[in-house]
Structure formats: structure tokens, C-alpha cells
C-alpha positions as CSV (number, residue, x, y, z in Angstrom):
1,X,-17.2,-6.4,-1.4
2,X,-19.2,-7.6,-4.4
3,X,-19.4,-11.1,-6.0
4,X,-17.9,-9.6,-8.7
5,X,-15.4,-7.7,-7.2
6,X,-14.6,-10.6,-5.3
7,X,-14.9,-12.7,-8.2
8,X,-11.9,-9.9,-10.5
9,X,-10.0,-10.5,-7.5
10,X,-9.6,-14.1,-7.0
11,X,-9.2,-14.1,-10.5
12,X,-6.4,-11.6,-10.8
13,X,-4.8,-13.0,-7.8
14,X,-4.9,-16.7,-9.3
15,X,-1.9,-15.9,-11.8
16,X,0.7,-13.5,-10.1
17,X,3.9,-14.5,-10.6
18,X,6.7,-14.1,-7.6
19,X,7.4,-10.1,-7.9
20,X,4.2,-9.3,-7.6
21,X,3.8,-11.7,-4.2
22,X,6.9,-10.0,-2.5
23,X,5.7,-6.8,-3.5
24,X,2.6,-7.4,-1.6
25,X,4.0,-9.1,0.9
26,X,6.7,-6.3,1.9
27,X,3.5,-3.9,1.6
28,X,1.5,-6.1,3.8
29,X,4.4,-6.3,6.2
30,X,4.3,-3.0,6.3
31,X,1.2,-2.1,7.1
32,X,1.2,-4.4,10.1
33,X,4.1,-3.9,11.3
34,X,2.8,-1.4,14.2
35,X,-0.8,-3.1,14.6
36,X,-2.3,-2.0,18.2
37,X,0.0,0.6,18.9
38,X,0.4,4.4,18.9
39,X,3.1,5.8,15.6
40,X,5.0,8.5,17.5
41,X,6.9,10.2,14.2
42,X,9.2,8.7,11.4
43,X,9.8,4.6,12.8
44,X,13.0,3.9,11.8
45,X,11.4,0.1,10.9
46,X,8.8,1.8,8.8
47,X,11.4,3.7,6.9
48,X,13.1,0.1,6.3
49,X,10.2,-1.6,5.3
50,X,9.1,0.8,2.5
51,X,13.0,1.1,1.3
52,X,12.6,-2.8,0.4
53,X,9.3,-2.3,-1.0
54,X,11.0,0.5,-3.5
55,X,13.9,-1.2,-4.3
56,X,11.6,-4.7,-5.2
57,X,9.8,-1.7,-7.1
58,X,13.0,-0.8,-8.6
59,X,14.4,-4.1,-9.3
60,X,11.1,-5.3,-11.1
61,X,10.4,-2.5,-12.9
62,X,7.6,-1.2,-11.4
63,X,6.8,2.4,-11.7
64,X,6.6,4.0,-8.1
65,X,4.0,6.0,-7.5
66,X,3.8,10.0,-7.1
67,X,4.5,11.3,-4.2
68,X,2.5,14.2,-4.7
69,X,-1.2,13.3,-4.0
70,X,0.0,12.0,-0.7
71,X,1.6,15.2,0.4
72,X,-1.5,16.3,1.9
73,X,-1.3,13.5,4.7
74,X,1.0,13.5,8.1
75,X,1.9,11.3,10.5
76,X,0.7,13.7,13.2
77,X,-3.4,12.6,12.2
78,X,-4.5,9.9,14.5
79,X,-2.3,9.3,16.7
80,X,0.2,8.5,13.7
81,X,-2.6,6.0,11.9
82,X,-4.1,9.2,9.6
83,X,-7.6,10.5,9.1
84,X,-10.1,8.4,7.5
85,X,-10.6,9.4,4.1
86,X,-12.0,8.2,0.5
87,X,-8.6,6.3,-1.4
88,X,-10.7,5.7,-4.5
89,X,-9.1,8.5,-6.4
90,X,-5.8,7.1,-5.4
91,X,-6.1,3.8,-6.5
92,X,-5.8,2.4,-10.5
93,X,-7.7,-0.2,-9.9
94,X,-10.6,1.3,-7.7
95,X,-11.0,3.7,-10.3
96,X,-14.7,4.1,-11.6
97,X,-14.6,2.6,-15.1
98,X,-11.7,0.1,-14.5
């Protein structure tokens, strides 16, 4: 990371206000919540998890993303972890211009 990316980060980060924090919390939790371990298809916790995270989304009127671009990945790669791969053309804020 850059100073400056480091630097529009802290920044950014400095004034969220709470539904932004759970939001990132619940996708945190997510994210860890099978650290050092093999995914063997759908996790019933996993489904959980990312029904609270929509329905903070919902609740807070964030858009939710398209599904669509994501289609092209399965739980199969990687022992349930996915293929590495470039996100930039994913993301709205790792977008080059932003």
C-alpha cells in the first residue's frame, strides 16, 4: 500500500458513522469465519452471515451489489477458498481514476 493510499484510507475511515462499521464488521466476520480450514460446499454459517450483511444493506439503504460479475466463481476452486484473481474491476473504489 501507498502513503497515499494509506493516507485516503485512514482518512475515509476517520468519519464512518455506525452503519457503515457493522457493515464492515458483519463482512469482516465473514470472511474469517472459516480461517485455517477447508470450505466443503454451501456453510450453513456462511449463508447466515451474508443474510445479516444484506439485510444491514437493506435496512441502511445500501445498494447491494450485482450478482452477476461474480457468477463466474464457485466454491469448488481451492478447496472452497477460490482462485486467485485481479478484484480491481470489481471494486468502486480500486477503480483506476477514483
Amino acid at each position: 500500500m501507498s502513503k497515499d493510499e494509506f493516507i485516503y484510507l485512514y482518512s475515509l475511515y476517520q468519519n464512518i458513522d455506525g452503519s457503515v462499521d457493522a457493515l464492515l464488521r458483519g463482512i469482516y466476520d465473514l470472511g474469517i469465519s472459516h480461517a485455517y480450514t477447508v470450505i466443503e460446499g454451501y456453510v450453513e454459517s456462511s449463508l447466515k452471515s451474508l443474510e445479516r450483511i444484506i439485510k444491514l444493506m437493506i435496512n441502511y439503504n445500501f445498494p447491494l451489489p450485482k450478482i452477476e460479475p461474480f457468477l463466474k466463481f464457485s466454491i469448488e476452486e481451492n478447496r472452497g477458498w477460490g482462485d486467485k484473481f485481479d478484484g480491481t474491476n470489481l471494486s468502486k473504489i480500486l477503480q483506476p481514476g477514483n
